[in-house]
C-alpha positions as CSV (number, residue, x, y, z in Angstrom):
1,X,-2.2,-17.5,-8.0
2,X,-0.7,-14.1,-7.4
3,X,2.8,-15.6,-8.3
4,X,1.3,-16.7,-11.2
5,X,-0.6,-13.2,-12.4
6,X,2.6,-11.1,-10.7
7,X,3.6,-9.5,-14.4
8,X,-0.1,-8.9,-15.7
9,X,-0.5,-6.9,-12.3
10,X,2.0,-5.0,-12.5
11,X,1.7,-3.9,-16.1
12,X,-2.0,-3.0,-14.9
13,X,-1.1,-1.3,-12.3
14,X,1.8,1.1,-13.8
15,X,-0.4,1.8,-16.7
16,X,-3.2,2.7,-13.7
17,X,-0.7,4.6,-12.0
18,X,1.3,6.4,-15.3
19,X,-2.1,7.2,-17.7
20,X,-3.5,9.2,-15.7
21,X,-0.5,11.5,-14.8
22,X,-0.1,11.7,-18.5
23,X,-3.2,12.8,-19.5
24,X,-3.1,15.6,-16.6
25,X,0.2,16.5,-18.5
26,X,-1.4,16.3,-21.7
27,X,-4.3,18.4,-21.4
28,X,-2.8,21.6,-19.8
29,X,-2.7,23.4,-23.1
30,X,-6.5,23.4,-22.8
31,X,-7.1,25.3,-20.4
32,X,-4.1,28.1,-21.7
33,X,-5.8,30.9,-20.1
34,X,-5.9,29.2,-16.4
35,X,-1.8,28.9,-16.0
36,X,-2.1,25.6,-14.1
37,X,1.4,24.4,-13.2
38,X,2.8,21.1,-14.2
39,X,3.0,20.5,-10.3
40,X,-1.1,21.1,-10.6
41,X,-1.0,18.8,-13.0
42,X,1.2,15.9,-11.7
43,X,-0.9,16.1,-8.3
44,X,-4.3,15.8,-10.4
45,X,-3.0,13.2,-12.5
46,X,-1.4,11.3,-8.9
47,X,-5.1,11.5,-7.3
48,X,-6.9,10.0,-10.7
49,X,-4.3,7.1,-10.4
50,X,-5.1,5.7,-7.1
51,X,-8.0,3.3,-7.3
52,X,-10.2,1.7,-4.6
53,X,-9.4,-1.4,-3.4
54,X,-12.3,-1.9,-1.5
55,X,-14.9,-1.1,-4.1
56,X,-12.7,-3.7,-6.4
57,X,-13.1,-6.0,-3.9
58,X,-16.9,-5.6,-3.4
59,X,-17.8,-5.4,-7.1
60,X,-15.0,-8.7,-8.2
61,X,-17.5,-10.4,-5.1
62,X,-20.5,-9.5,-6.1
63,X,-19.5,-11.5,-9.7
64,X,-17.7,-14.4,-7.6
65,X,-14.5,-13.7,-9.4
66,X,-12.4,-13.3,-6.4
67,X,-10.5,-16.2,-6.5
68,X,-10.2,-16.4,-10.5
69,X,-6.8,-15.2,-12.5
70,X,-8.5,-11.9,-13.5
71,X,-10.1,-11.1,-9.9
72,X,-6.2,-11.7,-8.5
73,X,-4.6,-9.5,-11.6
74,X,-7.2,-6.5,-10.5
75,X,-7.1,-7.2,-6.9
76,X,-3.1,-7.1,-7.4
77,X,-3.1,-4.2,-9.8
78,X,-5.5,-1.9,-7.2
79,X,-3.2,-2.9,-4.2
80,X,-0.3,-1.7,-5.9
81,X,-2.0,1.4,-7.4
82,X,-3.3,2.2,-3.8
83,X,0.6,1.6,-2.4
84,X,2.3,3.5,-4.8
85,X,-1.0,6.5,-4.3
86,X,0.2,6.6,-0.7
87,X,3.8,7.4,-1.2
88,X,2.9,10.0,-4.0
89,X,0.7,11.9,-1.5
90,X,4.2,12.2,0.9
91,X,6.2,13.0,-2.4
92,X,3.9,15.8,-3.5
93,X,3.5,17.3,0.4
94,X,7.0,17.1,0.3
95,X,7.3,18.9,-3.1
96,X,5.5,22.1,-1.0
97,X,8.5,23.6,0.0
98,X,10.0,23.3,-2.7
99,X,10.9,21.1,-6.2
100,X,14.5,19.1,-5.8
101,X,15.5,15.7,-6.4
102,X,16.1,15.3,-2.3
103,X,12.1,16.3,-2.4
104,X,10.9,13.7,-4.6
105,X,13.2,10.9,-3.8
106,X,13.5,10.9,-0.2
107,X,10.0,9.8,0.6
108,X,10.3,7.1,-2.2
109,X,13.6,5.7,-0.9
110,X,12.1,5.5,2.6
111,X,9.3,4.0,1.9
112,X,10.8,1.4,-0.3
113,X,13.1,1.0,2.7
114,X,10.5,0.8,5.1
115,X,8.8,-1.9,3.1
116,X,12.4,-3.7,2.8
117,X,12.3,-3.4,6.6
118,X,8.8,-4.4,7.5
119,X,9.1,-8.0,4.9
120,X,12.5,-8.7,6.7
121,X,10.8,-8.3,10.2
122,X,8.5,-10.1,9.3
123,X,10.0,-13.0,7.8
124,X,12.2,-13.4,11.2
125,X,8.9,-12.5,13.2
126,X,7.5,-15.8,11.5
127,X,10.5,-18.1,11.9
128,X,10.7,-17.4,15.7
129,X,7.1,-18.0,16.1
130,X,7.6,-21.4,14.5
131,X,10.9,-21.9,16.8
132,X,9.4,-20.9,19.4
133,X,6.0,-22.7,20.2
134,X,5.0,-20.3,22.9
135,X,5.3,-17.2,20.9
136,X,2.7,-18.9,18.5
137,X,0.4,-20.4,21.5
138,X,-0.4,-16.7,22.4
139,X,-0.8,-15.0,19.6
140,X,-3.7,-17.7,19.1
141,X,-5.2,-16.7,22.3
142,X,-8.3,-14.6,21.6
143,X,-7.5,-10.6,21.3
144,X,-4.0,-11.2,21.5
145,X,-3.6,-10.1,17.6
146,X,-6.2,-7.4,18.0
147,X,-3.4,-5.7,20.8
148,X,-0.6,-6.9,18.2
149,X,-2.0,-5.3,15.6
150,X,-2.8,-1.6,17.2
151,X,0.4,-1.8,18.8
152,X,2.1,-2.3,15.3
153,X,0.2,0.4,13.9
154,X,1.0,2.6,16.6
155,X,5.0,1.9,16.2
156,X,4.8,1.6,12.4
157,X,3.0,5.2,12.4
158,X,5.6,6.6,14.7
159,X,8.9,5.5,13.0
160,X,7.5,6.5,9.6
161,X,6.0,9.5,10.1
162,X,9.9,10.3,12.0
163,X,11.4,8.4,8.8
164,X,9.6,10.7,6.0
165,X,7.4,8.3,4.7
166,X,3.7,8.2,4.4
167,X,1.5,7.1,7.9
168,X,-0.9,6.0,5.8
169,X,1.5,3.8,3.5
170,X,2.9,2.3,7.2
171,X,-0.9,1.9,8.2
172,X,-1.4,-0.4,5.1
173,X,2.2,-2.5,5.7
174,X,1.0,-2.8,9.7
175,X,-1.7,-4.5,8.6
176,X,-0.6,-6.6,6.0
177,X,2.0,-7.7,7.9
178,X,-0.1,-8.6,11.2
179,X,-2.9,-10.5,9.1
180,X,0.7,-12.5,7.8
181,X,1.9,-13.1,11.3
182,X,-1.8,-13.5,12.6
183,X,-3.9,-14.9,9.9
184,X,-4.7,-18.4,11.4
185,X,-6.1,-17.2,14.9
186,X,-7.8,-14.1,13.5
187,X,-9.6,-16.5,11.3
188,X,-10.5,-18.7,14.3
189,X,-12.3,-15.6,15.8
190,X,-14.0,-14.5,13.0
191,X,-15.4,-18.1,12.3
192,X,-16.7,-17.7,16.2
């Protein structure tokens, strides 16, 4: 379904992400007499754009609409809203020392290249599992992808905090990308 509700997501989720960082922009001349800087503004605006996945989650539950088109647009849109939140808070703590294109764009680049990176891994990750039965036979051993998946947080935290991108933005891809690797066992031990 999300391949099917791919466009109406991202729409939602740039007009999530861009509104509110307009309206900061926007309503600076109010408040004339305060001198707040257009970086003031652009961080405001950044924080009002993330959402809460979580809470989307719980409420789209709560109506049973999880597995419908619009619970996978909003589900979708929040994701994204919450990624893209995560490499604006690097971008801004960058912009402290000082505003340059090498500010802004370095933490973008590496974060997109650190996603490039972790779908790649993946993808190869997931075709030698499937090559290699015994690869697969343990990471369905009980606890086995609770160790995989601290130890992927633990490297994926190390080589982006040394790469320039968020921690937090590499805590979110290590586990995506373990519940992708891991989902079938993980769901055998939470059905225990």
């Amino acid at each position: 379904m999300l391949k099917q509700t791919f466009l109406p997501s991202i729409l939602i989720a740039v007009t999530g992400i861009l509104l509110p960082i307009a309206l900061s922009f926007i309503l600076i001349p109010l408040f004339v007499p305060a001198d707040i800087s257009q970086l003031s503004a652009f961080a405001a605006g950044a924080a009002l754009s993330s959402t809460s996945l979580g809470t989307t989650f719980a409420i789209l539950s709560a109506a049973k609409l999880t597995t419908t088109k619009v619970g996978t647009v909003l589900v979708t849109a929040a994701m994204l809203d919450d990624v893209v939140g995560l490499v604006m808070v690097k971008a801004i703590s960058s912009l402290a020392t000082g505003i340059t294109a090498e500010t802004i764009l370095r933490p973008i680049g590496v974060s997109f290249g650190f996603l490039l990176v972790v779908l790649v891994l993946c993808r190869v990750t997931r075709w030698i599992m499937i090559k290699i039965p015994i690869i697969e036979t343990l990471s369905g051993l009980i606890g086995v992808p609770f160790v995989l998946t601290g130890l992927t947080l633990l490297g994926f935290s190390a080589a982006a905090g040394f790469a320039g991108t968020s921690v937090l933005f590499s805590a979110y891809l290590a586990g995506v990308s373990t519940s992708y690797l891991c989902h079938d066992p993980a769901q055998q031990c939470y059905e225990l």
